[in-house]
Residue frames relative to the residue before (quaternion, step in Angstrom):
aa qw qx qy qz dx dy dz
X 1.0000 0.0000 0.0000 0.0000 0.00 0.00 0.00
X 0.2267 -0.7921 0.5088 0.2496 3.89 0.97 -1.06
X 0.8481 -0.4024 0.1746 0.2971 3.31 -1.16 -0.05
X 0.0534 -0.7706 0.5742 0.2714 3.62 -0.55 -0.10
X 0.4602 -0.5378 0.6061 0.3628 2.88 -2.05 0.42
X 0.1567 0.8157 -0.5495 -0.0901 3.24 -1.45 -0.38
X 0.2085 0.7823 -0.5795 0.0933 3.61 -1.16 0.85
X 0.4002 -0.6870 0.6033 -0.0624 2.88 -1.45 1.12
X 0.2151 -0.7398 0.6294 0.1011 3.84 -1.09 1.07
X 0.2313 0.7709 -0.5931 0.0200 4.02 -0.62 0.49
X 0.7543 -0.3324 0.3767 0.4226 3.33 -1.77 0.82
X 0.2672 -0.7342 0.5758 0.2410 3.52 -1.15 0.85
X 0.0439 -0.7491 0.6565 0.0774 3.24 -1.43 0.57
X 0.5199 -0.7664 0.1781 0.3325 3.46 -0.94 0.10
X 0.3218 0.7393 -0.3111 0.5031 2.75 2.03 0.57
X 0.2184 -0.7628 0.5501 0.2605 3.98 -0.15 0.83
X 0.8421 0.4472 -0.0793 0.2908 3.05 1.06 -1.35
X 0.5751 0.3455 -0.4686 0.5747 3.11 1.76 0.53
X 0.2791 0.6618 -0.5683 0.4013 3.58 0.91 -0.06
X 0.8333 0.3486 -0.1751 0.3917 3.49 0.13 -1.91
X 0.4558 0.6355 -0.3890 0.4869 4.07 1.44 0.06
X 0.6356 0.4680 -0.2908 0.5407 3.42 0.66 -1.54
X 0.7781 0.4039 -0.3609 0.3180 3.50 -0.04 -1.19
X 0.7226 0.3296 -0.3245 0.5137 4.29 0.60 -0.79
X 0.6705 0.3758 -0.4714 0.4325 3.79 0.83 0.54
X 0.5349 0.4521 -0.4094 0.5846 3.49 1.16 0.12
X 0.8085 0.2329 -0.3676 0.3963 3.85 0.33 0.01
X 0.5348 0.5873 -0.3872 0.4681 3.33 1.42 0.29
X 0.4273 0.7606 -0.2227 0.4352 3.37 1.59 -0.56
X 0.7836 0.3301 0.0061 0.5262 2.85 0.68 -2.32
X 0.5832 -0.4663 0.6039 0.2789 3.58 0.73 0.10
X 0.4821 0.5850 -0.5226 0.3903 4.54 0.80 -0.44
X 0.6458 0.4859 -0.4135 0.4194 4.01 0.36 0.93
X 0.3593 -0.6837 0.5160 0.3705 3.32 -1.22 0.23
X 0.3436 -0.7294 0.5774 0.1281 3.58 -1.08 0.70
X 0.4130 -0.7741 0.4044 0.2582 3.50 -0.19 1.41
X 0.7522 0.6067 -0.2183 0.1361 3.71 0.72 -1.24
X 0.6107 0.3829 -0.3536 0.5962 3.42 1.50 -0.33
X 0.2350 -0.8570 0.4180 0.1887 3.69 1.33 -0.27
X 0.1995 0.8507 -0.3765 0.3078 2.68 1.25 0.95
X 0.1693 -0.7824 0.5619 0.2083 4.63 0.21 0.88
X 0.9128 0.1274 -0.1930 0.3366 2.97 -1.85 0.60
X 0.6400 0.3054 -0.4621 0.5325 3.27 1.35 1.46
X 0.3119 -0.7340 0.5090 0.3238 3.44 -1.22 1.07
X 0.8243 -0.1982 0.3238 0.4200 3.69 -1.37 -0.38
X 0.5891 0.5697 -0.3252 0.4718 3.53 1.19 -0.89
X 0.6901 0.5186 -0.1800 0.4715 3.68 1.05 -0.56
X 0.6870 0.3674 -0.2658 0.5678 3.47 1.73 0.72
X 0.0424 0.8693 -0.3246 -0.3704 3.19 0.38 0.62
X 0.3552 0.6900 -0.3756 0.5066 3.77 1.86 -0.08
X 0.3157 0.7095 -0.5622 0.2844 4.00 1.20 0.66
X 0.6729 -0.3660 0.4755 0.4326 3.63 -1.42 -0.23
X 0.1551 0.8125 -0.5452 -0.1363 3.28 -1.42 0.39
X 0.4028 0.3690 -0.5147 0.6608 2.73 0.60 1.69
X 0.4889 -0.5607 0.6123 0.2677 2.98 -2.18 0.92
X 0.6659 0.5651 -0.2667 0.4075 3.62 1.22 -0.08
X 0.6214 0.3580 -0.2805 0.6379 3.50 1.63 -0.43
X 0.5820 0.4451 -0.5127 0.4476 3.97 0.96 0.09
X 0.6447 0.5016 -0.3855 0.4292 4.17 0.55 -0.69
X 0.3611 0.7657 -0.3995 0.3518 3.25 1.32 -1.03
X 0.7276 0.4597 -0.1977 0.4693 3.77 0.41 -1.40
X 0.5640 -0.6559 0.4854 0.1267 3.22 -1.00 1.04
X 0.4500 0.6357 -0.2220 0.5866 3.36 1.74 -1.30
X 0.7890 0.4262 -0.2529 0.3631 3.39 -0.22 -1.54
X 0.5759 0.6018 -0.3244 0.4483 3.30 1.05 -1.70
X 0.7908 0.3302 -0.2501 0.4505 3.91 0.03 -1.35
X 0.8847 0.2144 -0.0882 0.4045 3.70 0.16 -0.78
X 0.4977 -0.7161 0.3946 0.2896 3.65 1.54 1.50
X 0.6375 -0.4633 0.5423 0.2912 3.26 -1.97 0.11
X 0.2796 -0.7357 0.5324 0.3116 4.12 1.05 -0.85
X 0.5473 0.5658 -0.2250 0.5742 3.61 1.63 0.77
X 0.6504 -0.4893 0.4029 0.4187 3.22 -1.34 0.96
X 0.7369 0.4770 -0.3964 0.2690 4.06 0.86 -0.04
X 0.4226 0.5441 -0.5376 0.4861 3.39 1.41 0.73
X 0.5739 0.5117 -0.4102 0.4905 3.87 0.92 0.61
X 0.3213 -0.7838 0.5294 0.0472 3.21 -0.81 1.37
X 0.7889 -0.1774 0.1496 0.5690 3.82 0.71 -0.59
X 0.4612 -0.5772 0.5753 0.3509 3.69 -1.48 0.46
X 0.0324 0.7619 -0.6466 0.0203 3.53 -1.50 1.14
X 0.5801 -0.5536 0.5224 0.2902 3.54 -1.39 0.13
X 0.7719 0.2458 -0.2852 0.5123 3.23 1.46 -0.21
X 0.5725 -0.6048 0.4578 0.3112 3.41 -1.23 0.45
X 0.6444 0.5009 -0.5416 0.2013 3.67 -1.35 0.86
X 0.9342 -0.1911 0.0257 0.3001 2.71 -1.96 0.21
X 0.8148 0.1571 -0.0562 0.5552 4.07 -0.20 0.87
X 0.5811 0.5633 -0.3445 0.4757 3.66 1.67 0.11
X 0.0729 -0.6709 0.7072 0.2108 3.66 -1.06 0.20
X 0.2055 -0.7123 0.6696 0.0452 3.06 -0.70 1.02
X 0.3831 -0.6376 0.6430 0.1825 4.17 -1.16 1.03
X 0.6027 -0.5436 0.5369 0.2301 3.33 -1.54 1.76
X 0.2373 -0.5952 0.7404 0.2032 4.08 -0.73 0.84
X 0.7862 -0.4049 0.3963 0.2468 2.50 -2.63 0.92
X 0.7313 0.4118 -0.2261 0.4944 3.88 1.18 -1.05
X 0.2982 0.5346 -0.5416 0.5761 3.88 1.30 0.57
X 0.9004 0.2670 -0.1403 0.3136 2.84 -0.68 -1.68
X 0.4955 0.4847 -0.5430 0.4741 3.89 0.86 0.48
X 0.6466 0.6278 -0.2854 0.3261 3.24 0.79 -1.32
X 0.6582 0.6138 -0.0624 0.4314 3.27 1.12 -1.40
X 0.8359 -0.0351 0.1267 0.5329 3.38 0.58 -1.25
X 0.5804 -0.7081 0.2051 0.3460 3.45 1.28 -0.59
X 0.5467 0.4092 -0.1577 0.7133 3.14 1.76 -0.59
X 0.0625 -0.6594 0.6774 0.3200 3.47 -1.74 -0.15
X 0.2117 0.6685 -0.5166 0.4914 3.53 0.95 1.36
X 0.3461 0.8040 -0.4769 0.0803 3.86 0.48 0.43
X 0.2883 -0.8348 0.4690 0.0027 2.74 -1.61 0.82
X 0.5941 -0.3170 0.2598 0.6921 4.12 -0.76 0.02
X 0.7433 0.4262 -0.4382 0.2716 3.77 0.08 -1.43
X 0.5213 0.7067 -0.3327 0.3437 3.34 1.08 -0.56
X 0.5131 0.7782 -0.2651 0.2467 3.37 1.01 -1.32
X 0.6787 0.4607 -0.3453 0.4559 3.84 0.80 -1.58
X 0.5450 0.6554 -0.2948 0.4319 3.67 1.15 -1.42
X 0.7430 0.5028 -0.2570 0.3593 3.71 0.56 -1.39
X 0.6276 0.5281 -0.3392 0.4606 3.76 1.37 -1.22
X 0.7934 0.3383 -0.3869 0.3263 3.70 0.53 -0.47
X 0.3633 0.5293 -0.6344 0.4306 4.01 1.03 1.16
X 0.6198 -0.6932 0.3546 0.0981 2.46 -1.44 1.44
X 0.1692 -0.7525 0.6343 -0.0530 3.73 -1.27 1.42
X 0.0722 -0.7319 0.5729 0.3618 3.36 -0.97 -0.30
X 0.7203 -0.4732 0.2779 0.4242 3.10 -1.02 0.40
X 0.6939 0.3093 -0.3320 0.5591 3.45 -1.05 0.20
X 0.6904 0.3748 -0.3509 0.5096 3.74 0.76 0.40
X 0.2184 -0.6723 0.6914 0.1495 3.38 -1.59 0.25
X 0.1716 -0.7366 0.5986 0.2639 3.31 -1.63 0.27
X 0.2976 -0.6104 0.6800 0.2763 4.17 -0.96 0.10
X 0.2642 -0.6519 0.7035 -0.1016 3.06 -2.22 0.87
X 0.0015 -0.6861 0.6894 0.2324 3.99 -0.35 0.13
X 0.2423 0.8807 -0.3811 -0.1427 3.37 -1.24 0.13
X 0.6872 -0.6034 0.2598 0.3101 3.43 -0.59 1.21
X 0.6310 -0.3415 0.6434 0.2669 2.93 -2.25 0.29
X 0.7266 -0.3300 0.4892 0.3518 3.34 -2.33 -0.45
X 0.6490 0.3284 -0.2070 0.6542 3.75 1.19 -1.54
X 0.6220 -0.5564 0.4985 0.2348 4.24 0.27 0.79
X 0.3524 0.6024 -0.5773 0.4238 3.76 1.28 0.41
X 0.5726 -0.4056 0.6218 0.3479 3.84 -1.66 0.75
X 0.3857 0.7381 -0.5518 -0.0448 3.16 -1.64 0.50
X 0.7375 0.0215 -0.1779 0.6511 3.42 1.47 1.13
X 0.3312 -0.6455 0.6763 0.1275 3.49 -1.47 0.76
X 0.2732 -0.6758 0.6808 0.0720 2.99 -1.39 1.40
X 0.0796 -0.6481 0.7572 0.0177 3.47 -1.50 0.84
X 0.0761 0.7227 -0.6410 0.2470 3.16 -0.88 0.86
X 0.2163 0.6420 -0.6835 0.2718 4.09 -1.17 1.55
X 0.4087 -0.5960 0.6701 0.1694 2.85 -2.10 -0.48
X 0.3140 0.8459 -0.4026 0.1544 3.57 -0.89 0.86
X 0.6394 0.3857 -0.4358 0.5026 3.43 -1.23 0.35
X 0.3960 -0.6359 0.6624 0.0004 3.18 -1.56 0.58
């Protein structure tokens, strides 16, 4: 199958790391993942209703375990460093580099996907209004296999 992209826009808060809680229990919830075990493309987990419920009966699966969810839930936790299962947040000297400001915004957004991730990783983004007020975290990676 290879890698997905994926990203995801939510209400900012100043918490990165519940930000990134709220978001993989709202798409684990919703079923917004693929689900290796009926192996079944171009349906997510929502399309079964005999899925896992639990994040503990979906890893469970050997399937799942090797060829990820293609979702912000092959990410374990926000970090400062960069690997496998980490989103790691775009620094103040990214996001000059990138776009020029560290005031970012949606328009900003195409600019932001091409700093550099590896796969099985994801990166995060806060980003602003017109008057530079916070008003949503970007999440944004690649994953599964």
């Amino acid at each position: 199958m290879g890698a997905s992209g994926w990203d995801y826009y939510v209400p900012y808060q100043p918490d990165l790391g519940n930000a990134f809680h709220e978001l993989r229990t709202k798409v684990f919830d919703d079923g917004d993942h693929w689900w290796a075990v009926p192996y079944e493309f171009q349906k997510t987990a929502a399309d079964f209703p005999n899925r896992p419920r639990t994040e503990d009966e979906l890893w469970a699966a050997e399937d799942v375990q090797e060829s990820g969810t293609h979702s912000i839930l092959d990410m374990r936790r926000i970090s400062s460093e960069p690997g496998p299962g980490r989103v790691v947040p775009v620094t103040d000297a990214e996001a000059r580099a990138a776009v020029g400001t560290t005031v970012l915004t949606r328009a900003h957004v195409e600019r932001l996907q091409d700093l550099e991730y590896d796969r099985w990783s994801g990166r995060c983004a806060v980003l602003h209004d017109a008057e530079g007020k916070p008003t949503e975290i970007y999440f944004w990676g690649a994953s599964g296999d």
